[in-house]
ZASEDREN-517053 format. One record per residue (C-alpha): residue in three letters; residue number from 1; y negated, x negated, z negated. Coordinates in Angstrom, 3 decimals. Layout:
% residues N
REC; rest; nr; v; u; w
REC; Ala; NUM; Y; X; Z
...
***
This chain:
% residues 434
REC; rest; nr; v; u; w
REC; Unk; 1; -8.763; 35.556; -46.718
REC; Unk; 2; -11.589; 37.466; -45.563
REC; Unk; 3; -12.577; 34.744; -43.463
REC; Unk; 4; -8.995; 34.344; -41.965
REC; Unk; 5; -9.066; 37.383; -41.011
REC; Unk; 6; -12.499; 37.366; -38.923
REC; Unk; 7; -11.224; 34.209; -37.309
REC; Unk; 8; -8.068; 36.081; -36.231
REC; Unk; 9; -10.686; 38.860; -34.566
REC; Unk; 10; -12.589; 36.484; -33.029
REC; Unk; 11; -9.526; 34.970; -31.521
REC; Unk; 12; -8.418; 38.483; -30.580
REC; Unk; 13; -11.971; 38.711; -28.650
REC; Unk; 14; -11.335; 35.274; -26.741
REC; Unk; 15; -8.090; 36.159; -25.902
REC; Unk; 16; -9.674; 40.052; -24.432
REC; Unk; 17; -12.497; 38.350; -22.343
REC; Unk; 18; -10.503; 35.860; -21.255
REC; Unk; 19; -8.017; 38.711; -19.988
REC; Unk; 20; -10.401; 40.753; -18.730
REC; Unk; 21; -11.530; 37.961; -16.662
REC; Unk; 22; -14.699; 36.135; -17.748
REC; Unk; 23; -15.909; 32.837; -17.316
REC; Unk; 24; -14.243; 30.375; -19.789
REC; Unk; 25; -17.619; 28.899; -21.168
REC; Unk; 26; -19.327; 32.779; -20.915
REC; Unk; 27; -16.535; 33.697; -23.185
REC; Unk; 28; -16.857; 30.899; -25.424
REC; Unk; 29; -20.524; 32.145; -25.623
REC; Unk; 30; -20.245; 35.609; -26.440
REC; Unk; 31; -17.714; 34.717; -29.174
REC; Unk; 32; -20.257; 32.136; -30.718
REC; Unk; 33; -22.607; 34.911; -30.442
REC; Unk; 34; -21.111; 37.581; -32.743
REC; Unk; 35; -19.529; 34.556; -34.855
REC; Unk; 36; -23.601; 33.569; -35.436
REC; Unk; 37; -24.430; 36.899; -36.252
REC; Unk; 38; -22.409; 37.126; -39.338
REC; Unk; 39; -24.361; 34.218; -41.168
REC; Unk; 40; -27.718; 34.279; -39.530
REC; Unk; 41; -30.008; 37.074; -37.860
REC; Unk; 42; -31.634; 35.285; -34.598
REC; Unk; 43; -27.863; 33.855; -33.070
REC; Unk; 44; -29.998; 33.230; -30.002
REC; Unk; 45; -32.038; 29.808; -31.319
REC; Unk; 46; -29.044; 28.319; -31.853
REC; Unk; 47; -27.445; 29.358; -28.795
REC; Unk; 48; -30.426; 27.635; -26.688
REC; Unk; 49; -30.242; 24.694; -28.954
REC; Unk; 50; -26.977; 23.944; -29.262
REC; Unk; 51; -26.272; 24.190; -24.866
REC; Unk; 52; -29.042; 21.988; -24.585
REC; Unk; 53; -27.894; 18.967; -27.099
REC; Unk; 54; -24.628; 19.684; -25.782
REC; Unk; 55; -25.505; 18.981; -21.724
REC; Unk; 56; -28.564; 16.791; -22.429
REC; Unk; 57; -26.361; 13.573; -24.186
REC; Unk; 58; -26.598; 10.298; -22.574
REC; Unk; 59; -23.185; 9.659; -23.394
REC; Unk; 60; -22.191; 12.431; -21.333
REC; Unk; 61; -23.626; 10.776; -18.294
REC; Unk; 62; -20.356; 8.678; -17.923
REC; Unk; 63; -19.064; 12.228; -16.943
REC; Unk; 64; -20.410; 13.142; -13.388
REC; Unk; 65; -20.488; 9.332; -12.435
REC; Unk; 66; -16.322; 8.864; -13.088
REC; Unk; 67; -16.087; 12.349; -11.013
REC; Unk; 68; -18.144; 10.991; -8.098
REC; Unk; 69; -16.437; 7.450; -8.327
REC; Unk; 70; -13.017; 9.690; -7.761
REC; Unk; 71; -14.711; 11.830; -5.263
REC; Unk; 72; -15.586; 8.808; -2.931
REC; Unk; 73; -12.266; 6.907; -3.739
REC; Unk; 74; -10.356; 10.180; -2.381
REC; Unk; 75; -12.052; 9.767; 1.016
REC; Unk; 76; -10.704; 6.693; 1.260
REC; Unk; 77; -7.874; 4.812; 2.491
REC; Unk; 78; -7.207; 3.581; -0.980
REC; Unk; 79; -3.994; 5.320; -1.037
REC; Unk; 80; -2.137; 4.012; 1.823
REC; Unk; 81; -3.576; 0.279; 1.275
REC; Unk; 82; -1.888; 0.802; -2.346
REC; Unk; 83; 1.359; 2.140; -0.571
REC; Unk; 84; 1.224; -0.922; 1.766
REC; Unk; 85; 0.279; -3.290; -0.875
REC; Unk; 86; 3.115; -2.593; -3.407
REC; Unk; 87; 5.949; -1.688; -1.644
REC; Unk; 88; 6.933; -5.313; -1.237
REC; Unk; 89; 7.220; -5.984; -4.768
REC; Unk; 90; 9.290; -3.068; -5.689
REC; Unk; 91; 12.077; -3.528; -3.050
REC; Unk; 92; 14.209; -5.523; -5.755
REC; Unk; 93; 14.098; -2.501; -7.952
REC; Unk; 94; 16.774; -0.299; -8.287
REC; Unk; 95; 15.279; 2.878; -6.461
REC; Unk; 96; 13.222; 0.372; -4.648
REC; Unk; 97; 10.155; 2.492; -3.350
REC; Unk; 98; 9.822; 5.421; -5.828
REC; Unk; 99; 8.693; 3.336; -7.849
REC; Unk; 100; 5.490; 2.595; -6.102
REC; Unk; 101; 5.087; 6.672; -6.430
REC; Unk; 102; 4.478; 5.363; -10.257
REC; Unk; 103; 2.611; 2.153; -9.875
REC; Unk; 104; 0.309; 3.214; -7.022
REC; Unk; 105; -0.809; 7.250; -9.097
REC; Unk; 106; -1.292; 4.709; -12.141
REC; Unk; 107; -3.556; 1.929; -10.261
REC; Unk; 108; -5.385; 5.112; -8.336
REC; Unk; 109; -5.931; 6.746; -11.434
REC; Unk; 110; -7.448; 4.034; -13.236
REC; Unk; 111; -10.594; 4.126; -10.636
REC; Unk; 112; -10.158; 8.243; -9.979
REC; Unk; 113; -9.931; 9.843; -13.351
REC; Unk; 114; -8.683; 13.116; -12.290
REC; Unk; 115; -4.809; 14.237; -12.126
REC; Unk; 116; -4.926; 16.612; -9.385
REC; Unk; 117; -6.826; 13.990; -7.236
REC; Unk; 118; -4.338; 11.070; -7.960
REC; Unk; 119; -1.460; 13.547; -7.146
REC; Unk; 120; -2.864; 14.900; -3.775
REC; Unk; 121; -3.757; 11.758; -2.775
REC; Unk; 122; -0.828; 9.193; -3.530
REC; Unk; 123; 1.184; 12.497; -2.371
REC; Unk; 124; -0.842; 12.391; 1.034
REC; Unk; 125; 0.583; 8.702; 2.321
REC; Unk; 126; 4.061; 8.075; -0.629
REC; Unk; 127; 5.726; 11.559; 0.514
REC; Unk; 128; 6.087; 11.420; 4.282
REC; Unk; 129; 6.449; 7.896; 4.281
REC; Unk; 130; 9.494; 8.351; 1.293
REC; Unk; 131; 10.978; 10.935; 3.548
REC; Unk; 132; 11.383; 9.233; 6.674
REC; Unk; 133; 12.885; 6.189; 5.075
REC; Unk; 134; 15.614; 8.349; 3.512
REC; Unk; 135; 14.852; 8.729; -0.176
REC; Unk; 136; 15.574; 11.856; -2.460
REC; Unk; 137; 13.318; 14.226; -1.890
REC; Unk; 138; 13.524; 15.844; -5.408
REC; Unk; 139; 13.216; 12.183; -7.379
REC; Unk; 140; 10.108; 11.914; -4.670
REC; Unk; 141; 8.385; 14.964; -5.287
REC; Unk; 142; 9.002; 15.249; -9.496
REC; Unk; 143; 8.007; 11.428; -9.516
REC; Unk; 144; 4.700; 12.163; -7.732
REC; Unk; 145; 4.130; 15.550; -9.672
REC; Unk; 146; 4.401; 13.960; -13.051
REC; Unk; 147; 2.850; 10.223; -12.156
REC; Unk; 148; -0.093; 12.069; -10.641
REC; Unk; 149; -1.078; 12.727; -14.515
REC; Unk; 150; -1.804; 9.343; -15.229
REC; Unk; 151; -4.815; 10.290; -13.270
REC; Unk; 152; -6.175; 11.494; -17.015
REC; Unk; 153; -4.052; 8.722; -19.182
REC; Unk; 154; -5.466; 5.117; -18.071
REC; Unk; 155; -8.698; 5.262; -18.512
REC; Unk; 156; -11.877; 6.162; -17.106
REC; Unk; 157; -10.398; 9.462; -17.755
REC; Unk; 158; -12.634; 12.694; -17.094
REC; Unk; 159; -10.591; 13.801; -19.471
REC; Unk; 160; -10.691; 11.630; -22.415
REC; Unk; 161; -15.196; 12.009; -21.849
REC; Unk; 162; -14.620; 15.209; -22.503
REC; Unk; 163; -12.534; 14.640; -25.794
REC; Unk; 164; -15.369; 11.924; -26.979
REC; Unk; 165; -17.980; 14.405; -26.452
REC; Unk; 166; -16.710; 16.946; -28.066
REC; Unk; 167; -15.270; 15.413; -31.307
REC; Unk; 168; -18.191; 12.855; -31.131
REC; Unk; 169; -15.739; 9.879; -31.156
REC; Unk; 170; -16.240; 6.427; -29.453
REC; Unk; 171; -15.763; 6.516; -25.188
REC; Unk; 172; -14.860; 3.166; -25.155
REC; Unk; 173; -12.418; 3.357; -28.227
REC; Unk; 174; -10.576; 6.175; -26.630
REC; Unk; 175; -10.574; 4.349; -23.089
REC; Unk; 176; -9.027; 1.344; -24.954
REC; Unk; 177; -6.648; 3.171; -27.227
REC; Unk; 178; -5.273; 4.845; -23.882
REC; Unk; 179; -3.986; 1.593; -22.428
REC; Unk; 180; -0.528; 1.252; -23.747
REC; Unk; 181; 0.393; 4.728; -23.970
REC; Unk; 182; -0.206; 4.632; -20.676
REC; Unk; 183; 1.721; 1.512; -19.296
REC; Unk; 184; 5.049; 2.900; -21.548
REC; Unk; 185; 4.624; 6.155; -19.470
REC; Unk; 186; 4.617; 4.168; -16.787
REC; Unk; 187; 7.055; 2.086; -17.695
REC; Unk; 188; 9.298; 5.611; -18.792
REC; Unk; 189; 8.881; 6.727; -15.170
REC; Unk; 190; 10.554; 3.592; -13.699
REC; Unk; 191; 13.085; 3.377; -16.182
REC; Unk; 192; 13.938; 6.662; -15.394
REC; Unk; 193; 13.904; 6.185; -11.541
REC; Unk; 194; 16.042; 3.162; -11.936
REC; Unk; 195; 18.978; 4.710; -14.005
REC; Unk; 196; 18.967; 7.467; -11.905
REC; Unk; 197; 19.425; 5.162; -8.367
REC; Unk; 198; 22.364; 3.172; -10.459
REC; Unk; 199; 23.752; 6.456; -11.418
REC; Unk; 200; 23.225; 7.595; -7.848
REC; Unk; 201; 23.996; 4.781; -5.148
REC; Unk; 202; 24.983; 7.450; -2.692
REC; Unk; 203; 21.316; 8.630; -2.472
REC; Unk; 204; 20.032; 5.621; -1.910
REC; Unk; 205; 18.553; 4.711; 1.774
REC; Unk; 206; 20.118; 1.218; 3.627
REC; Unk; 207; 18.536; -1.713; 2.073
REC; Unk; 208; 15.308; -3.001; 3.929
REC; Unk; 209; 15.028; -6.505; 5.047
REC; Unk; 210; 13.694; -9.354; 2.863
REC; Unk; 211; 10.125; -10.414; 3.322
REC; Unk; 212; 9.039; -13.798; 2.470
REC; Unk; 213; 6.668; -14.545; -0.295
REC; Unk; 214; 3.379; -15.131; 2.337
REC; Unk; 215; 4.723; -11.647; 3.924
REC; Unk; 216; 4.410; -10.188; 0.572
REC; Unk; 217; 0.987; -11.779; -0.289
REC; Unk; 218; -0.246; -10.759; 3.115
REC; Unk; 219; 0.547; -7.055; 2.330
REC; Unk; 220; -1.090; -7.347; -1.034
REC; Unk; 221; -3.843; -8.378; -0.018
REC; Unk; 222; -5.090; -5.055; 0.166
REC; Unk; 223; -5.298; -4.327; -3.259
REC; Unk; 224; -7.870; -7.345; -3.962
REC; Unk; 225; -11.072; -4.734; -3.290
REC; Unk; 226; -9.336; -1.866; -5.842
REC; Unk; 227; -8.257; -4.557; -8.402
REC; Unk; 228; -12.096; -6.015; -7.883
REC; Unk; 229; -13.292; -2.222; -8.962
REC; Unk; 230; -10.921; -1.285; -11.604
REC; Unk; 231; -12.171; -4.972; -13.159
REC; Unk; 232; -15.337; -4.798; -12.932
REC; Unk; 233; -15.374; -0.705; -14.509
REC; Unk; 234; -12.955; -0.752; -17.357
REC; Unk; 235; -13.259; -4.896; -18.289
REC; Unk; 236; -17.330; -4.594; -18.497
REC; Unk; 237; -16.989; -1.975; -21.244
REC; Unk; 238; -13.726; -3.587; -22.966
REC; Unk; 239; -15.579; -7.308; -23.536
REC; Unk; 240; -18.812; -4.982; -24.112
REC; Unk; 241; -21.122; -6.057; -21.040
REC; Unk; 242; -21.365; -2.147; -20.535
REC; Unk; 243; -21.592; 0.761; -22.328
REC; Unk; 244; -18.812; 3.429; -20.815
REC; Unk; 245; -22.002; 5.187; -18.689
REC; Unk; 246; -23.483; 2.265; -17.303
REC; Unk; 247; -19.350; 1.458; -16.124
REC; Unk; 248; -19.354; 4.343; -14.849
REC; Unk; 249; -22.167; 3.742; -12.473
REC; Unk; 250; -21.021; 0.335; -11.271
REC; Unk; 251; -17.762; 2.073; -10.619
REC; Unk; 252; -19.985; 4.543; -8.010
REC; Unk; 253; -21.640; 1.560; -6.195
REC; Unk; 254; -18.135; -0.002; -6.426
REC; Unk; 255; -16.440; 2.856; -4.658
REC; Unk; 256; -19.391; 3.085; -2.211
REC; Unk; 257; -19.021; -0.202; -0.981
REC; Unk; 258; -15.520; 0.146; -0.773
REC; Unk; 259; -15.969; 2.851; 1.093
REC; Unk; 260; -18.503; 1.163; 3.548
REC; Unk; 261; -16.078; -1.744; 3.719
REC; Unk; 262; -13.094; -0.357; 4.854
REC; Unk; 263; -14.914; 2.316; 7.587
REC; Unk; 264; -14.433; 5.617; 5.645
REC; Unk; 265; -18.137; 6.094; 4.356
REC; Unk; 266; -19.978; 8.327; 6.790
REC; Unk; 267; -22.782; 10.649; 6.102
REC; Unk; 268; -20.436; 13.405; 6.198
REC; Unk; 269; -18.161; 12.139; 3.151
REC; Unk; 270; -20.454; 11.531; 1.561
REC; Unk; 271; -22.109; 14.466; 1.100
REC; Unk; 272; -18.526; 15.959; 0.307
REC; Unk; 273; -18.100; 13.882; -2.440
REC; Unk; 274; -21.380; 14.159; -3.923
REC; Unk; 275; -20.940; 18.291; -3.584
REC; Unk; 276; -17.359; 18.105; -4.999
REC; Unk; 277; -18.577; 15.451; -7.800
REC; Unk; 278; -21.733; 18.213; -8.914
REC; Unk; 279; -19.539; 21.640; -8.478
REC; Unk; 280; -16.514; 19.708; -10.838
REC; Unk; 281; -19.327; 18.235; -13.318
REC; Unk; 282; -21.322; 21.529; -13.586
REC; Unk; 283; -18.087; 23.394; -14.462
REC; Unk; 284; -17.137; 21.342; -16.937
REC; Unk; 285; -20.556; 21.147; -18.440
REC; Unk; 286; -20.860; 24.775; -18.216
REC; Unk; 287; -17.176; 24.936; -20.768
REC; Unk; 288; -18.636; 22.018; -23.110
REC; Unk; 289; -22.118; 24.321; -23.350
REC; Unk; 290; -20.285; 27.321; -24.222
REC; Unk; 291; -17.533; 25.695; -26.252
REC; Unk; 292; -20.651; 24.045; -28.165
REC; Unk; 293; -22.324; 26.846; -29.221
REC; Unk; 294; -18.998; 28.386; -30.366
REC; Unk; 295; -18.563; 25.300; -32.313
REC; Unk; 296; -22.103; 25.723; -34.101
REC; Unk; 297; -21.107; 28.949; -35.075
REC; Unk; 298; -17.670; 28.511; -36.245
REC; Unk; 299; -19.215; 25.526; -38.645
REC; Unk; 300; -22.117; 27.781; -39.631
REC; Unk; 301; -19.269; 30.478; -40.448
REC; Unk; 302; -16.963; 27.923; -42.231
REC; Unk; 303; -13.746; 29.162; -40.527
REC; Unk; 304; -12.937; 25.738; -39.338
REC; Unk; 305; -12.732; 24.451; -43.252
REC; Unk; 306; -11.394; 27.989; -44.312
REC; Unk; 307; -8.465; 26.962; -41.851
REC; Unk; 308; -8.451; 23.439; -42.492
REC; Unk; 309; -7.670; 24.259; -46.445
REC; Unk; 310; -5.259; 27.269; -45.477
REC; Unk; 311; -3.032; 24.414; -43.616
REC; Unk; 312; -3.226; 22.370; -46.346
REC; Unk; 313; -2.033; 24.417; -48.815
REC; Unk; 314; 0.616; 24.744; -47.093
REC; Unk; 315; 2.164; 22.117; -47.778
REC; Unk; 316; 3.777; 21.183; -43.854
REC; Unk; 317; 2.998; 17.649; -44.138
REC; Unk; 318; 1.413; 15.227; -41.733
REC; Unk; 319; 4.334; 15.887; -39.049
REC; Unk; 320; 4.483; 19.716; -39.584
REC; Unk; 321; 0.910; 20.169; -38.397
REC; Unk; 322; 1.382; 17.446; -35.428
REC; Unk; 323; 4.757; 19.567; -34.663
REC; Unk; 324; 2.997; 22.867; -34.700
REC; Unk; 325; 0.092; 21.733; -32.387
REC; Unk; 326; 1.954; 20.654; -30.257
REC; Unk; 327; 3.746; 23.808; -29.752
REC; Unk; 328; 0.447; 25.331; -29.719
REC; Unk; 329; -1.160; 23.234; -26.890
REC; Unk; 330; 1.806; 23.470; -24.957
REC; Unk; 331; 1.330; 27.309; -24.854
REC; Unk; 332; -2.305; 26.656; -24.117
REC; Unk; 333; -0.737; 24.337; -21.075
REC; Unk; 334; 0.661; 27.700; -19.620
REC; Unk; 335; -2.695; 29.173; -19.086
REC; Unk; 336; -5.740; 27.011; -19.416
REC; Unk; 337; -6.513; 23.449; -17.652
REC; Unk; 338; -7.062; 20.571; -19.812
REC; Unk; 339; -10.765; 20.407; -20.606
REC; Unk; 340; -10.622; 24.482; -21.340
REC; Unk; 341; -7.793; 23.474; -23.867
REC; Unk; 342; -9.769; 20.545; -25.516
REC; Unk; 343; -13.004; 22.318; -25.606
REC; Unk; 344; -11.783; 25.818; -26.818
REC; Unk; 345; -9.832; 23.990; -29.933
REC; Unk; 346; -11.829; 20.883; -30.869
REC; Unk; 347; -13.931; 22.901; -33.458
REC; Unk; 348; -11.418; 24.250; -35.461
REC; Unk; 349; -8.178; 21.314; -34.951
REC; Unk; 350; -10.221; 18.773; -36.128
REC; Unk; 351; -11.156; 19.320; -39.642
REC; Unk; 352; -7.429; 20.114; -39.857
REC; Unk; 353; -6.282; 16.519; -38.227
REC; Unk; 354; -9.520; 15.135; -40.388
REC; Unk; 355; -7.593; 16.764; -43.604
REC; Unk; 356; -4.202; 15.824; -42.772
REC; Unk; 357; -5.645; 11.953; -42.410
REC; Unk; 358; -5.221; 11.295; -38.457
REC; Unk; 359; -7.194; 9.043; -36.953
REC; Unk; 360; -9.466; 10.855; -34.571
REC; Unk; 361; -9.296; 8.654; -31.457
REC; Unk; 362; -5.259; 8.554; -32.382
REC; Unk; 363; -5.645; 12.488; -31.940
REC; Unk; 364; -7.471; 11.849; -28.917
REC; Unk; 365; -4.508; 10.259; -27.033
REC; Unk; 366; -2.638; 12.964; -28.448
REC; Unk; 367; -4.346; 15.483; -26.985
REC; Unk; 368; -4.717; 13.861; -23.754
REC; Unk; 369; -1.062; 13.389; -23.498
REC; Unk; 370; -0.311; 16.760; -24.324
REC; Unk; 371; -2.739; 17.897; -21.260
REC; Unk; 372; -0.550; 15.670; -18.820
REC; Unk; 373; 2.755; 17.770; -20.328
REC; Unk; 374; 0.880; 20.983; -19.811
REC; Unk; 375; -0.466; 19.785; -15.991
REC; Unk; 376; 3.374; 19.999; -14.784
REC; Unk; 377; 4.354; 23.099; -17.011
REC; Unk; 378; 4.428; 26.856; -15.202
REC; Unk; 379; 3.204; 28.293; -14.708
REC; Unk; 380; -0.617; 26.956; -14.556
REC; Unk; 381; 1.012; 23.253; -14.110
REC; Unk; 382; -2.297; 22.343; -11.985
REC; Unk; 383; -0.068; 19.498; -10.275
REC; Unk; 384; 2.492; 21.968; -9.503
REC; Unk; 385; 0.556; 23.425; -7.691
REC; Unk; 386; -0.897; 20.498; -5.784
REC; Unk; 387; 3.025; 19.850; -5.130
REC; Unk; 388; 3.336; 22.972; -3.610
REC; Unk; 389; 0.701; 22.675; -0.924
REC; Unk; 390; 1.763; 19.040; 0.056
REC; Unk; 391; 5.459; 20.324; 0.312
REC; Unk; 392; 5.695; 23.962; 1.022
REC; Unk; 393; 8.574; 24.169; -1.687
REC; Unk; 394; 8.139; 26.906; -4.380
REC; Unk; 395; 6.775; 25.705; -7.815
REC; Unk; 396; 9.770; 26.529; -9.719
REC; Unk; 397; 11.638; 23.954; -7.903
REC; Unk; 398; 9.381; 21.420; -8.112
REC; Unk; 399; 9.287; 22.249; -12.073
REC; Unk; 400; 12.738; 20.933; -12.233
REC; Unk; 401; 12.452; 18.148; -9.945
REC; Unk; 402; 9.894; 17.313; -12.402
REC; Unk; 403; 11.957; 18.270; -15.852
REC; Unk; 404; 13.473; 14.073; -15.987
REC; Unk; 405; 9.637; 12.577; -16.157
REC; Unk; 406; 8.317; 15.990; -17.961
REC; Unk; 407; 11.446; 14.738; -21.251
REC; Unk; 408; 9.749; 11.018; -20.424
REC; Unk; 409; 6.053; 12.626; -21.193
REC; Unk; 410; 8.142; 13.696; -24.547
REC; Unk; 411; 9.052; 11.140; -25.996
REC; Unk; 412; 5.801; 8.936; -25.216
REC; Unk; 413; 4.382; 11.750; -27.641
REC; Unk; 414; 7.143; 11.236; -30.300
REC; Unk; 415; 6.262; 7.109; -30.226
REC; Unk; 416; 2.483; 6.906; -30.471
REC; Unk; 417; 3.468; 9.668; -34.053
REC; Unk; 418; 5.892; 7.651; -34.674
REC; Unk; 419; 4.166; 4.200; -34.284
REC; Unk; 420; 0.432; 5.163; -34.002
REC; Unk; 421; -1.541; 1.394; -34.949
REC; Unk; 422; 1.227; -0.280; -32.477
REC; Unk; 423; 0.773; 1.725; -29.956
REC; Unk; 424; -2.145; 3.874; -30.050
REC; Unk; 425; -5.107; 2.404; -32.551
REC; Unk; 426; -4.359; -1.370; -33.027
REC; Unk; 427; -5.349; -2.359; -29.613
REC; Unk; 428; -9.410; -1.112; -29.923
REC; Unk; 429; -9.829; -2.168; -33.903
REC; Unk; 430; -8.917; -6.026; -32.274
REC; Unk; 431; -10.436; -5.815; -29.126
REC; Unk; 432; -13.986; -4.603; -30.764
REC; Unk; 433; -13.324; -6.787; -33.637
REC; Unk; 434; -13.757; -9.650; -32.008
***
């Protein structure tokens, strides 16, 4: 009980600093701190130690190379060529084009990693082109809002790095075990779109005219170079040619000579995207430091097994303590961005999943599709607020435009608890069994 009660303090302390306005990983730090000096009387050796194994992993390399690989790939004309290249396809399809809003955020974010990157950027060319054309602007915008998240679902995913890291899982297992849960979201979001265009006929734009097969082979042939990349970073570490950093550097000399080849690599850009790739990794380095030394401490303190036992004796069940996280992470959603959430609560959720007998890259998915609910949820919904700035409309609107596909995010979380070896697990145990 005692220790229940310091945990509760300490929380009370996070939840002050944070207020007051400090640094996420400087807060995580000076909570560590006064956790450390209950059980030992030099808290700063451990605080050196523990930031330094924490940013000095090789597996953590993977990290800043996915950024950069997004960085470049946002600087290019990746988006429209994917607009371009799969809009012939879809035309058949009731709802016809929105549905490249899903396919073309899911393709992008396979190569970017990032949520808010695939959202701006497929939001950039799908939007105005959607608008002129005469398609619902509210399917358009809550479409692009919510697809943008499979930025951090289909793997590389900045994300799911940051998960491995910190709960010192497999990167490639996670990457695998992403892969279905994120083609049902995808195929959720069409499913969606299409019942919604045979419910609604009237808000449906003139039908286009037919192309032929060579028309729509011509137009496709744009995606060859990003199909070429996305095979060469995510199949080299699936058949095991490449661990998930060495990918991730094939993926930068990828995206650099896709970049050269289609005219959008100048010195300029690039030194954009290698500043945005450092500031991004540096933050998030600076929250896994900070959340690591917090995570030495609470281990040293015995909290995390103090809470782990507390949850046990209650009694909830497997499904009560899945159904209570996730009504905790979705309050996290409202305030904190998705690597703050997954750094801040690895320490002390884990023993408790651990306990309860959940397989840790299972959690994993978990996790990472709770972070795309809590991207679109006020009001810290980071693609909300990309949204926002691409449309001028206020973010409670787009919230609703984005309710349909938010219900669709859901239920993918009620079938990988439901059926977690189909959909979640199975996949990596036969892939690296083989």
């Amino acid at each position: 009980m005692e220790l229940l009660s310091f945990a509760l303090l300490l929380l009370i302390l996070l939840c002050v600093l944070l207020g007051m306005g400090l640094w996420i990983p400087m807060s995580l730090a000076v909570v560590g701190y006064i956790a450390m000096m209950a059980v030992h009387p030099q808290p700063g050796l451990f605080l050196a130690s523990s930031m330094w194994e924490s940013t000095g992993s090789w597996t953590l390399a993977a990290l800043p190379m996915f950024v950069w690989m997004g960085e470049i790939l946002f600087r290019t004309k990746l988006s429209e060529e994917l607009f371009n290249g799969l809009s012939p396809w879809v035309r058949w399809l009731p709802g016809r084009l929105l549905h490249v809003n899903i396919l073309a955020c899911g393709i992008f974010g396979s190569v970017s990693g990032s949520s808010a990157a695939t959202c701006a950027t497929v939001s950039k060319i799908a939007l105005p082109e959607l608008r002129r054309r005469g398609y619902d602007e509210g399917v358009a915008i809550g479409s692009l809002a919510t697809a943008g998240t499979l930025g951090i679902m289909i793997p590389p995913s900045i994300i799911m790095v940051v998960y491995a890291v910190a709960a010192e899982v497999s990167i490639v297992r996670v990457f695998i075990a992403g892969m279905i849960p994120g083609i049902l979201v995808m195929v959720l979001f069409s499913a969606y779109i299409a019942i919604w265009a045979m419910l609604n006929p009237d808000k449906q734009p003139a039908k286009e005219p037919a192309l032929s097969f060579r028309e729509k082979m011509r137009a496709s042939a744009q995606l060859i170079p990003c199909t070429i990349l996305i095979i060469a970073v995510i199949g080299t570490m699936f058949i095991g040619w490449a661990t998930a950093t060495e990918a991730a550097a094939f993926g930068v000399l990828g995206s650099l000579i896709l970049a050269a080849v289609t005219r959008t690599l100048t010195w300029q850009s690039f030194k954009e995207s290698l500043m945005g790739a450092t500031r991004l990794s540096c933050m998030i380095m600076f929250i896994l430091a900070g959340a690591a030394f917090l995570t030495k401490a609470m281990a040293l303190t015995g909290i995390p097994s103090a809470l782990a036992a507390g949850v046990e004796a209650l009694n909830l069940g497997p499904l009560g303590i899945i159904a209570i996280l996730t009504v905790v992470y979705l309050i996290l959603g409202t305030a904190l961005d998705g690597v703050s959430m997954i750094v801040l609560t690895t320490s002390i959720v884990v023993p408790m999943v651990q306990t309860a007998g959940f397989d840790l890259v299972w959690f994993g998915i978990f996790i990472v599709l709770l972070v795309e609910i809590a991207e679109i949820t006020p009001p810290l919904g980071f693609n909300l607020f990309v949204m926002q700035t691409m449309t001028g409309k206020e973010q409670t609107e787009i919230a609703w435009a984005s309710l349909p596909f938010f219900l669709m995010l859901v239920l993918t979380v009620v079938l990988i608890t439901l059926f977690p070896v189909t959909l979640v697990t199975g996949l990596p145990e036969w892939l690296l069994a083989r």
